[in-house]
C-alpha positions in Angstrom: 27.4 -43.9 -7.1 25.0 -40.8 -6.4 25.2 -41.3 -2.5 29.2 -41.0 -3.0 28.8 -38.0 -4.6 26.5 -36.5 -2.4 28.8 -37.4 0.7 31.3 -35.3 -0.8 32.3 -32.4 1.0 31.5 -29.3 -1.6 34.0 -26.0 -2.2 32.1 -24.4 -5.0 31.5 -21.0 -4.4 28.7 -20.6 -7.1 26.3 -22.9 -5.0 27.2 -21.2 -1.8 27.1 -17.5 -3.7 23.1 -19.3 -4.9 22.5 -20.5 -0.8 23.1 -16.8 0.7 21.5 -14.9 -1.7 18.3 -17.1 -1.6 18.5 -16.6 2.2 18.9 -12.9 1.7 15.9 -12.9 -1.0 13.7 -15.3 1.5 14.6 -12.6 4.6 13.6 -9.7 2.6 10.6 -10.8 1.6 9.1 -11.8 5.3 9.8 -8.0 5.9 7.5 -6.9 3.9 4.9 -9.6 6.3 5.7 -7.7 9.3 2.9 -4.5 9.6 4.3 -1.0 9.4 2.4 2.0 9.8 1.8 4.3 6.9 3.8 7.5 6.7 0.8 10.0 7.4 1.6 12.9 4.8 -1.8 15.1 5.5 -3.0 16.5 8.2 -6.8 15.0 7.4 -5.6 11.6 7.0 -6.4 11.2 3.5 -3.2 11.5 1.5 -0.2 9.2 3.4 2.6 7.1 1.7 3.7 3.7 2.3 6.6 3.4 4.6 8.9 1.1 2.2 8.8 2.3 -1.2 7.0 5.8 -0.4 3.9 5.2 -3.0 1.9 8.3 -2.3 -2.5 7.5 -1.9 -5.2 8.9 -1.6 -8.0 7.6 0.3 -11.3 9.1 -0.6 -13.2 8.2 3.2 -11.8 6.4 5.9 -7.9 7.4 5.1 -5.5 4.3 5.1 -8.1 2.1 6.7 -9.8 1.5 3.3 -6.3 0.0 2.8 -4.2 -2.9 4.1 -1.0 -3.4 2.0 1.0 -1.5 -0.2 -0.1 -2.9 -3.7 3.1 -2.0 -5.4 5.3 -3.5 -2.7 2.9 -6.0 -1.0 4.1 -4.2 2.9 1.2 -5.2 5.0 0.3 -1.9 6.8 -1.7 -0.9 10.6 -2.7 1.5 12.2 -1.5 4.6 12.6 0.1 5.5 15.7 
């Protein structure tokens, strides 16, 4: 009886509406995987903001290298270019 059921072809727009927006969800999230450069604000290096949500830091030596994601967003960050 369950394999009939599961052969059945499906129209239900909830489950489909639940299969995009995981997709979408899943998509978004690996963005945040791929390494951006920090948004350099200062001309020293020591005060830059993350490129996705625009968290301002402050890093007290080496500027953003003390630093290798975002840790409000979780975007992975290199070098500056």
């Amino acid at each position: 009886m369950e394999k009939s059921v599961l052969k059945e072809k499906s129209n239900d727009t909830k489950t489909k509406y639940l299969t995009v927006s995981m997709f979408h969800d899943i998509s978004r999230q690996l963005g945040y995987r791929v390494p951006k450069p920090p948004i350099n604000v200062s001309p020293d290096g020591h005060h830059f903001e993350c490129p996705t949500c625009g968290t301002k830091f402050e890093a007290l030596e080496d500027g953003p290298d003390e630093f290798n994601v975002c840790y409000i967003c979780g975007q992975l960050w290199k070098e500056f270019e």
